[in-house]
MIRO-378418 format. One record per residue (C-alpha): residue in three letters; x, y, z. Coordinates in steps of 0.001 Angstrom, whole numbers, padded with zeros to 6 digits, always signed. Example, Ala and Ser with C-alpha at 12.3 -4.5 7.8 and 13.67 -1.06 7.14 Angstrom:
residues 2
ala+012300-004500+007800;ser+013670-001060+007140;
end
This chain:
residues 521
unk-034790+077263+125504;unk-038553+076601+124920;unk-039209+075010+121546;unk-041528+077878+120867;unk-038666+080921+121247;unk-036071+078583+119172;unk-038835+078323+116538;unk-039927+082245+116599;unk-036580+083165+115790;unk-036280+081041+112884;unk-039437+082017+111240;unk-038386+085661+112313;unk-035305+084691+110200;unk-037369+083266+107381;unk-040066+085989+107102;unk-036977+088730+107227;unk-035105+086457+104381;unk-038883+086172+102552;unk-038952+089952+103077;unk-035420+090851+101974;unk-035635+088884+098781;unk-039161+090425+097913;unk-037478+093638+098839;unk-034853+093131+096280;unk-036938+091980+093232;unk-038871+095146+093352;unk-035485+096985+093976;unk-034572+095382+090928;unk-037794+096305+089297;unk-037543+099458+089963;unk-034191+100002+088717;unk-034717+098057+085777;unk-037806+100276+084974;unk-035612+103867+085313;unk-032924+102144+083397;unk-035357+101350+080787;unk-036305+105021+081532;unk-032929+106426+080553;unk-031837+104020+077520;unk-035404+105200+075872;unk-034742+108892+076588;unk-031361+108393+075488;unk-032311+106869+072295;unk-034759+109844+072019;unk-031952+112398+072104;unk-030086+110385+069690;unk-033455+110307+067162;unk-033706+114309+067489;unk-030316+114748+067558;unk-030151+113090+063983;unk-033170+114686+062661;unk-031890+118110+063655;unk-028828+117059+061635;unk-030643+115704+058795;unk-032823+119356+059157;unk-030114+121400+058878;unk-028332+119725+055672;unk-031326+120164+054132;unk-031827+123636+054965;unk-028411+124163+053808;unk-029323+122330+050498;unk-032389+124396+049882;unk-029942+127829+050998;unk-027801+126793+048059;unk-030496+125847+045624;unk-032029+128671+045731;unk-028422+130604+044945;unk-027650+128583+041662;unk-031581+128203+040222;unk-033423+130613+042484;unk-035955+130798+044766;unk-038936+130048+043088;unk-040906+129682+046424;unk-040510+132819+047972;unk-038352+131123+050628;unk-041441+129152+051569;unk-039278+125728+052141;unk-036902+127597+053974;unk-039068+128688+056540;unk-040636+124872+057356;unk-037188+123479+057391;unk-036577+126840+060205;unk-039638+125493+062202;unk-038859+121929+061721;unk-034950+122433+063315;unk-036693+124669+066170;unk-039117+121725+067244;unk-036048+119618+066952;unk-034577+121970+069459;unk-037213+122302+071862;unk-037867+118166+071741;unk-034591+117659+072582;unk-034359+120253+075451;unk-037878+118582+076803;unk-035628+115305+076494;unk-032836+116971+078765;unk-035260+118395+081403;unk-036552+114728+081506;unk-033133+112867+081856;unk-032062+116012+084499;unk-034853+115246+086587;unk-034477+111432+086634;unk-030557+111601+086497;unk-029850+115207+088528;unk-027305+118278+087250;unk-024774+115342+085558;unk-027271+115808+082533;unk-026680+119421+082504;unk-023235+119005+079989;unk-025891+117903+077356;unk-028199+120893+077981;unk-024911+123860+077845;unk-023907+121710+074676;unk-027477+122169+073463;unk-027112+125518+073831;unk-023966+125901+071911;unk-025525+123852+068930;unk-028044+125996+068960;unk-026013+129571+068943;unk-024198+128276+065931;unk-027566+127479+064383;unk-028724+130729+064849;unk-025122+132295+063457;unk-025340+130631+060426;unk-028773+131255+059558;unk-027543+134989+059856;unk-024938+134168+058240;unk-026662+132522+055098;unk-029810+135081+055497;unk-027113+138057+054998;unk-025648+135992+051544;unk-028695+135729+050424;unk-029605+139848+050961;unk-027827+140673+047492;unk-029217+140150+043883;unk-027151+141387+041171;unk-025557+138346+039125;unk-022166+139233+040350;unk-023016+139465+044035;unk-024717+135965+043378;unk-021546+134347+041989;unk-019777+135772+044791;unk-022297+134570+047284;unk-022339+130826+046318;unk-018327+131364+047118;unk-018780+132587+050480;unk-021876+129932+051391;unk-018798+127224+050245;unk-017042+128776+052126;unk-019297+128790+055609;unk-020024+125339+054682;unk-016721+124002+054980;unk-015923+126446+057976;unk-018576+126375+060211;unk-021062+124044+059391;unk-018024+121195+059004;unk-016007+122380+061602;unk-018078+123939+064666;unk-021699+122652+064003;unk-021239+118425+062949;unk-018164+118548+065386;unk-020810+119415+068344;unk-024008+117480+067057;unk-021424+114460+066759;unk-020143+114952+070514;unk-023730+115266+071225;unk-024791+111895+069528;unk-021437+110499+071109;unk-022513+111682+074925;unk-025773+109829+073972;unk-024404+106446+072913;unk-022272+106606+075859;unk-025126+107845+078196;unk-026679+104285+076816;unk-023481+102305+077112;unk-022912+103184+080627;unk-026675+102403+081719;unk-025733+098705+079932;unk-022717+098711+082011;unk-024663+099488+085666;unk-027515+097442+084697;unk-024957+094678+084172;unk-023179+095555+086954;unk-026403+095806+089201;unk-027571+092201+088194;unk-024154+090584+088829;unk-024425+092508+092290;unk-028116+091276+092549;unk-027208+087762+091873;unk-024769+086776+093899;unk-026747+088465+096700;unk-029843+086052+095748;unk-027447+083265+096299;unk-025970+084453+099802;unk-029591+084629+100513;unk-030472+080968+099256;unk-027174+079758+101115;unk-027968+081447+104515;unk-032292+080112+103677;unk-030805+076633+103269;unk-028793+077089+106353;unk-031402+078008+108302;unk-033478+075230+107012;unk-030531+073130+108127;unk-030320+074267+111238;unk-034414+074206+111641;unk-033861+070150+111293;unk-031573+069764+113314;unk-033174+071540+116138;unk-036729+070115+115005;unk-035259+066677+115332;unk-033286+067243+118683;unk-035969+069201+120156;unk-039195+067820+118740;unk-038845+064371+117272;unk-036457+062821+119259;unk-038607+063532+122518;unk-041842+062808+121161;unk-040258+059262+119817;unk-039059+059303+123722;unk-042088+059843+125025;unk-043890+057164+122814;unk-041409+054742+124141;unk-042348+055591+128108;unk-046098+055444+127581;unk-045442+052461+125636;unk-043981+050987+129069;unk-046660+053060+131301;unk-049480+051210+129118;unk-047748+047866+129919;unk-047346+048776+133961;unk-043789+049308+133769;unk-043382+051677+135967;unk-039663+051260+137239;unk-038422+052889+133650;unk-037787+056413+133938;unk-038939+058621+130958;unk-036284+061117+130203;unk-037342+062946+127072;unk-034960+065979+126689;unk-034799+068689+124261;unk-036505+071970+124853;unk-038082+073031+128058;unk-041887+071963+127879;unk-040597+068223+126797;unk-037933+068214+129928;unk-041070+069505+131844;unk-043630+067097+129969;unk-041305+064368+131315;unk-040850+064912+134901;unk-044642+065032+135095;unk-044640+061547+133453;unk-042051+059930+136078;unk-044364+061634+138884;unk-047220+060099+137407;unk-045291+056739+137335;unk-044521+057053+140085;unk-048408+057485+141853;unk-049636+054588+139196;unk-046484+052541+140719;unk-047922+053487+144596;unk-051480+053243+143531;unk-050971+050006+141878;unk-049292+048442+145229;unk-052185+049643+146698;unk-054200+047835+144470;unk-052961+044679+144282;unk-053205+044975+148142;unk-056563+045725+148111;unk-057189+043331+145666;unk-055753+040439+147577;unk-057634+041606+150911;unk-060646+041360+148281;unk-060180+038183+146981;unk-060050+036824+150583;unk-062612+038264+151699;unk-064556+037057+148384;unk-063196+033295+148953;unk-064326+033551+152512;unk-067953+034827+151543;unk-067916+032188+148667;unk-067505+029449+150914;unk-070303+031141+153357;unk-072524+030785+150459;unk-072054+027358+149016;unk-072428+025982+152596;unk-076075+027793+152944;unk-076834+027097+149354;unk-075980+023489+150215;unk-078158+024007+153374;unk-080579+025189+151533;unk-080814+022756+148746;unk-080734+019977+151966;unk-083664+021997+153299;unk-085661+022318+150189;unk-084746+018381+149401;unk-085696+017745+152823;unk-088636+019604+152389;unk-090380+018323+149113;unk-089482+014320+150483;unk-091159+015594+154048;unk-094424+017036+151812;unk-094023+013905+149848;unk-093803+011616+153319;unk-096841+013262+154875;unk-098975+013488+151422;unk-097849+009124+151362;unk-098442+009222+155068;unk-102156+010790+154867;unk-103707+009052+152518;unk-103647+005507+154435;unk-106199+006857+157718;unk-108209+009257+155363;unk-108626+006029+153579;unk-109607+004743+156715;unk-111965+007281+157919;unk-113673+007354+154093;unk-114328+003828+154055;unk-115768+003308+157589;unk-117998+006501+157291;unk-119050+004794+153765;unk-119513+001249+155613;unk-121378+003231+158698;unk-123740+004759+156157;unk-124497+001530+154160;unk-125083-000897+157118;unk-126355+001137+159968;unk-130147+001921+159447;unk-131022+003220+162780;unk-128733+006094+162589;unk-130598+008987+163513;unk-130782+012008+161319;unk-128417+014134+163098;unk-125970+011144+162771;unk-125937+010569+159023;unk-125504+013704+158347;unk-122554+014479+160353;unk-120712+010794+159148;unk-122040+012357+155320;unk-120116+015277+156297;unk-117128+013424+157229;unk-117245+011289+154528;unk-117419+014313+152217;unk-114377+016479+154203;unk-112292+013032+153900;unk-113228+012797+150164;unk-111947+016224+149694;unk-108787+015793+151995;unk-108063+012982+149749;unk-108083+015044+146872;unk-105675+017216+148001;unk-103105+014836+149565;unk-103206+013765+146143;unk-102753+017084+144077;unk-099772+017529+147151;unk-098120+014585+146623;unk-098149+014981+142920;unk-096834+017971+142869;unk-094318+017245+145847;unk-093374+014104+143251;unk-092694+016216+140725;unk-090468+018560+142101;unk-088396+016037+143894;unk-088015+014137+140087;unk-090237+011105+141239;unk-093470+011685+139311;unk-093832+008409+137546;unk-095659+008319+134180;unk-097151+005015+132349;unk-096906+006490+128978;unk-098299+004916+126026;unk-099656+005655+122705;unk-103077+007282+123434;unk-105952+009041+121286;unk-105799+012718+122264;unk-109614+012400+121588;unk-110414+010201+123972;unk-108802+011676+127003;unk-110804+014541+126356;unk-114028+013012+125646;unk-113462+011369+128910;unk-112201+014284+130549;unk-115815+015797+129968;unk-117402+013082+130894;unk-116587+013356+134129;unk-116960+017242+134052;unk-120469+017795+135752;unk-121175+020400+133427;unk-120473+019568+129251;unk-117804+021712+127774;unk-118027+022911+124174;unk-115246+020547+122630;unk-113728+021503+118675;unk-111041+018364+117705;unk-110254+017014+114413;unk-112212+014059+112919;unk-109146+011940+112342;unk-107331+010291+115435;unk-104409+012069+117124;unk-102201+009485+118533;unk-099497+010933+121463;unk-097170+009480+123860;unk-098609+010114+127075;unk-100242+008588+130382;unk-103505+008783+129851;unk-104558+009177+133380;unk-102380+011879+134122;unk-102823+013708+131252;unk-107118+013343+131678;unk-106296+014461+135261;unk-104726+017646+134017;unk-107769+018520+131568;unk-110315+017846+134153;unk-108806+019899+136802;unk-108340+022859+134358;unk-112531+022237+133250;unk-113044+022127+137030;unk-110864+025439+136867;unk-113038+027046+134366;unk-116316+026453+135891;unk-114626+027406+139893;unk-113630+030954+138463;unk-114436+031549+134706;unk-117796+032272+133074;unk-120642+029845+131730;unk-119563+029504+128092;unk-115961+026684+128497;unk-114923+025180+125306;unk-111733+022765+124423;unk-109768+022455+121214;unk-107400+020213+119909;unk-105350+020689+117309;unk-102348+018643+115480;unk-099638+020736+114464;unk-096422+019946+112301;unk-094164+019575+115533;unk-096626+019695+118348;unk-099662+018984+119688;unk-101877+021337+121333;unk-105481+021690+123949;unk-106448+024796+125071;unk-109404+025221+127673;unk-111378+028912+127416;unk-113694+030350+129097;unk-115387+033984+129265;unk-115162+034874+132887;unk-113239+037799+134013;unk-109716+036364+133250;unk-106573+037246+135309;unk-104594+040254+135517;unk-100484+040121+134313;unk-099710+040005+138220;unk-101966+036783+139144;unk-101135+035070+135538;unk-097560+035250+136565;unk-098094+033614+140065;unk-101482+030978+139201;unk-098725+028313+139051;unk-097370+028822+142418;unk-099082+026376+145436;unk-102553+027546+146958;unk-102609+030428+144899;unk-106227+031731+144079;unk-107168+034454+142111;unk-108821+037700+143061;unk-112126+036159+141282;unk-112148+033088+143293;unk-112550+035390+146726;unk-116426+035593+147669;unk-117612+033005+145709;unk-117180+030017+147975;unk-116035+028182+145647;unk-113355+024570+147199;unk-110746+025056+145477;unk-107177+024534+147083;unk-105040+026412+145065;unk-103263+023295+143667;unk-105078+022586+140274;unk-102739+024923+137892;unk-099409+023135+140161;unk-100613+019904+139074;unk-101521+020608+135666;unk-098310+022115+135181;unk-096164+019887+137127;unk-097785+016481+134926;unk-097268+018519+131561;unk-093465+019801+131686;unk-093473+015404+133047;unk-094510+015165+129701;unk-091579+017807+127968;unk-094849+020204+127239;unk-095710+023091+128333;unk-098810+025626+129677;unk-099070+029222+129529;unk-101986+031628+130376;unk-103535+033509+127943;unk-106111+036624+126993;unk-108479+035750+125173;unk-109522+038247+122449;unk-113244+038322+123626;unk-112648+038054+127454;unk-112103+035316+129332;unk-108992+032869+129729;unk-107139+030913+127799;unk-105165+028058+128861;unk-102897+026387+126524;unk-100729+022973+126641;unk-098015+022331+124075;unk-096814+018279+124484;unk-093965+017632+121820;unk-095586+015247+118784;unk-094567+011700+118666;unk-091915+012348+121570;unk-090415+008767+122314;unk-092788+006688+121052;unk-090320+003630+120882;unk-090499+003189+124659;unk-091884+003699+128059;unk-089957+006515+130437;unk-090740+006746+133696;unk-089566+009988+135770;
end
């Protein structure tokens, strides 16, 4: 059975036990109210009934008053008590059409016994208004006699023998109401409690089946994704109870199932995977360790042939210097082509150099001859050998730094040299001492470089887009060697904007770095 059905038909059972026991309390209600109903119009009756009684003795009284002393009224009493006992006979029939229509004909007795009280009512008023016809004093004496007389007959015997069984009827009529309405409410009770037995039953039985059909699977099924989340996927999950959880768990061993196929698959796959991986990785390191022989190979050949130039372009320099000295009766022509060659050696020589630095440098061979230096004076000297004189802004107090002096000139020349190649006319240099480092930047207020070209000046024979058309002999390596003798030094050089225009070329060396000894790298 589906958990749904089996739970329908016990809230169908609780809503028609919810419904019954509403059903009954305003059953009882409604009893209770026409009970209440009858007791008050019996209690009514009873009032009149003793009124009417009370009437009629006094009626009687003033009859036999007015015998003995006379009737100083003109009957005037007489007549209100007549009116008062014929209201008490119309309330009381109101009364009895009242109870007959809640009760039905059973309250007809009280309405033919109405009746009769009211007959003898109406015989003894004749009776008393034909006494009272007479007025001589005899017929007086004689009429208080006979008025005894219908007072003992039938006033005691007919009239209080019928208002009596009337009252009676009445006190019954209540007593019996008592006697249902106790009767009803024992009834009523033990009904509430077959209700509340079978409710609690039910509930009983709504455990059970909640626990059998409901909890127990879903504590089931907790327990088999418990082993699905930890791969297990040889358990089988049998969950039970009602229909969708039998259902809920063949689709969970069919989905172990797959995940148990798909995972074979996997670790096939994966294994295939990490072969092929292993055999790639090995591919790799062999051409990155072919590589890293080929760029090693590389920087010591650039290195070999930078060493290997400079010997015959010292050579050719010197004899085209010792041609031009010594030999007088060159012709024109001559001298100017072995001034040419000297010249094209000179600048050879300069870039063998700037290659063979940087070729140093990248194969961890640059060798420094560091020493305690004035910051100032490498830059004074720096623009001393600048043809040009460079705006220079450095505090008046020495800044001593750990550097080789050559090098380190060589680096601020080349970026001067830089400056007036492919900047503007205005290049200045500052130095400045901060708490952790040291600092010279080089400006000018040429056109600068774009983001692409800063990010690739460093790179060998590189030239900017503003070096192109202005025939200027640059090679490309000045920015390599600057940067390749600075980071020698632990410093660095970036390329900057300048606010104005221009560019701004900065060099951080770390203050006081090592100062207790030489290093050589």
């Amino acid at each position: 059975m589906r958990s749904t059905t089996l739970f329908g038909i016990y809230v169908g059972i609780l809503i028609a036990l919810v419904g019954g026991l509403g059903g009954l309390t305003l059953y009882s209600l409604d009893k209770t109210r026409a009970w209440d109903a009858r007791i008050q119009l019996a209690q009514e009756s009873y009032g009149l009934h003793l009124k009417l009684e009370a009437n009629l003795y006094r009626l009687f009284k003033q009859h036999g008053d007015a015998l003995l002393i006379g009737d100083r009224d003109n009957g005037a009493a007489e007549r209100e008590l007549r009116q008062a006992i014929d209201q008490n006979l119309l309330d009381i029939r109101n009364v009895i059409a009242r109870e007959i229509q809640m009760v039905g004909e059973e309250e007809l007795e009280e309405l033919e016994l109405l009746g009769a009280i009211e007959a003898d009512i109406r015989a003894v008023n004749d009776a008393i208004a034909t006494l009272t016809r007479a007025g001589d004093p005899i017929d007086t004496f004689i009429q208080i006699e006979r008025l005894a007389a219908l007072l003992d007959g039938d006033i005691d015997d007919k009239l209080d023998r019928k208002i009596a069984a009337a009252l009676e009827e009445e006190m019954e009529e209540v007593q019996e109401v008592v006697a249902d309405a106790a009767a009803f409410r024992a009834w009523n009770e033990k009904l509430v409690y077959i209700i509340l037995a079978v409710a609690v039953a039910i509930l009983i039985g709504g455990l059970v089946s909640f626990n059998a059909q409901i909890r127990n699977p879903i504590l089931r099924l907790k327990r088999g994704i418990e082993h699905l989340r930890q791969a297990n996927y040889t358990a089988p999950v049998f969950l039970g109870g009602s229909k969708e959880f039998r259902d809920l768990g063949g689709l969970l061993n069919q989905m172990a199932e797959g995940l148990a196929a798909r995972e074979a698959s996997r670790a096939d796959q994966r294994r295939q995977l990490e072969d092929m991986v292993a055999t790639r990785t090995e591919e790799l390191q062999q051409l990155i360790r072919r590589l890293e022989r080929g760029e090693e190979n590389r920087k010591q050949l650039m290195a070999d042939i930078s060493h290997e130039l400079r010997t015959p372009l010292a050579i050719i320099l010197g004899e085209a210097d010792v041609t031009l000295r010594t030999a007088h009766d060159l012709s024109d022509e001559v001298s100017d082509s072995m001034a040419r060659i000297r010249e094209s050696a000179k600048h050879t020589n300069q870039i063998v150099d700037d290659m063979l630095t940087v070729a140093r440098f990248e194969a961890g061979q640059l060798r420094l001859d560091r020493k305690e230096t004035d910051l100032r004076k490498v830059i004074h000297d720096a623009n001393a050998m600048f043809p040009e004189r460079a705006q220079i802004n450095m505090p008046n107090a020495a800044v001593p730094a750990f550097i080789d002096e050559v090098r380190l000139r060589q680096s601020v020349l080349a970026l001067l040299q830089n400056a007036r190649r492919y900047g503007g006319p205005n290049i200045s240099v500052h130095l400045e001492q901060g708490a952790e480092a040291l600092t010279i930047m080089v400006e000018d207020d040429g056109p600068g470089l774009n983001p692409v070209e800063k990010s690739q000046a460093f790179d060998r024979f590189f030239r900017g887009s503003n070096a192109s058309g202005q025939g200027s002999e640059g090679s490309g390596l000045g920015l390599p060697v600057v940067k390749s003798i600075i980071e020698a030094h632990q410093g660095t050089v970036v390329l900057l904007d300048r606010d104005d225009g221009g560019l701004r070329v900065l060099i951080t060396l770390p203050d006081g770095a090592e100062r207790n000894g030489k290093r050589t790298s």
